[in-house]
C-alpha positions, 0 to 999 in steps of 0.5 A: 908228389912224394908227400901226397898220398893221394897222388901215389896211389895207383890210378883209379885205385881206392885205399880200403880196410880190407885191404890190410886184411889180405896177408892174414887170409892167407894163414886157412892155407896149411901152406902158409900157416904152418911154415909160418909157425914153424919159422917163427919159431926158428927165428925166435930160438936161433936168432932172436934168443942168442941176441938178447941171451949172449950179452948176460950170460958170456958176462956171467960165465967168461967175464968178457967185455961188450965189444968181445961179446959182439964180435963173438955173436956176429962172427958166430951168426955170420959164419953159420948164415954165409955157409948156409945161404951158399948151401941152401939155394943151390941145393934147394934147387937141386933137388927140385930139378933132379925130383922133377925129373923123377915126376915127368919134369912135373915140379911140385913145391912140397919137394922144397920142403924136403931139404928143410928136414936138415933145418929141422936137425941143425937148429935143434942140434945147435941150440942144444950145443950151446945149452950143454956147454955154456959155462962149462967149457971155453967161450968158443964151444958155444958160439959154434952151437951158435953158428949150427944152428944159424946154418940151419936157419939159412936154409928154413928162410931159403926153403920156405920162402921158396915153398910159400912164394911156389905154392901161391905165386900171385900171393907171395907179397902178403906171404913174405910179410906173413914172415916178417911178422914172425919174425916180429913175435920173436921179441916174446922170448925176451920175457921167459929163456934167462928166467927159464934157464935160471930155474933148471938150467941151460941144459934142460931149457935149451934142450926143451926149446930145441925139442919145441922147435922139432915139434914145429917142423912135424906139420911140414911133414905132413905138407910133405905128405899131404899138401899138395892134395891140401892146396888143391881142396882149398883152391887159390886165394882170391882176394875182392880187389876194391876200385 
């Protein structure tokens, strides 16, 4: 059974084309599509790029060896992720109940959106951290732009997987692979960040990334503003289940 396809389908279920198509209607709903832009942004710049960047640019600059390089990196990413993620959910949280309260204990998911604001501060602030003193200062300045700006990533990953999974509950698998491919596309900023850099330096690349990262978060101000008023012109997605 565990090699048969046709004996793990759901019973009376048929396999269609369609199928697959249902993650990538959700991107008409400004709920979606535009955390998903933002996201994959986020994860590009703050996780992705550090990944790939590091190993070049602390060999250049500091002489260190590969295994130094990994320890700085994971302990770097790991540190910011840890304070982020015990931060981010209670928080989130949080601030739901006590906006919900506010609102006749009616719970609205945009309110989720609002402590993401401080992602939208954190990451840029950290990337910037990081371009300003790289090589410019001991090995140890950057990693902490490093870790600010992976603070600021937890909470984007907690606030907007909430917010997606919030506004369309029925929805939030095909949401939730949505976001892993953002985080997929992230593999793209192999091709231009050291070139970049190489041209006109870490200052004015990374300030340039962060300052493409905060524009990203500016349609989440307007969820902020509009979206719920946004969802219920749009109505519920409805997908054709084929039998």
């Amino acid at each position: 059974m565990l090699f048969s396809f046709r004996m793990n389908m759901i019973p009376g279920r048929r396999l269609h084309a369609g199928d697959f198509l249902h993650t990538f209607r959700m991107l008409k709903y400004p709920s979606v599509v535009f955390p998903f832009m933002y996201y994959m942004w986020a994860w590009t710049f703050v996780n992705v790029m550090p990944a790939i960047s590091l190993a070049a640019i602390y060999t250049k600059y500091y002489g260190l060896a590969s295994g130094t390089i990994g320890l700085c990196l994971g302990v770097s990413l790991t540190v910011g992720s840890v304070i982020g993620e015990f931060f981010a959910g209670r928080a989130s949280d949080y601030l739901m109940y006590r906006l919900a309260r506010r609102n006749n204990n009616i719970r609205i998911p945009e309110y989720r959106l609002y402590l993401c604001t401080l992602s939208a501060i954190f990451m840029p602030v950290g990337i910037i951290i990081f371009g300003c003193t790289v090589g410019r200062t001991g090995y140890v300045t950057p990693l902490v732009g490093l870790a600010v700006g992976t603070f600021g990533l937890q909470i984007a990953s907690t606030c907007l997987y909430s917010y997606i999974s919030d506004c369309y509950k029925p929805q939030t698998p095909e949401s939730g692979v949505l976001f892993n491919l953002s985080r997929g596309l992230s593999f793209i900023v192999g091709y231009f960040a050291l070139p970049f850099a190489d041209e006109v330096g870490f200052p004015a690349a990374w300030g340039t990334f962060a300052a493409i990262l905060f524009v990203f978060f500016i349609p989440l101000v307007a969820l902020m503003i509009w979206g719920e008023s946004w969802r219920h012109r749009l109505g519920k997605p409805t997908f054709h289940k084929h039998m």
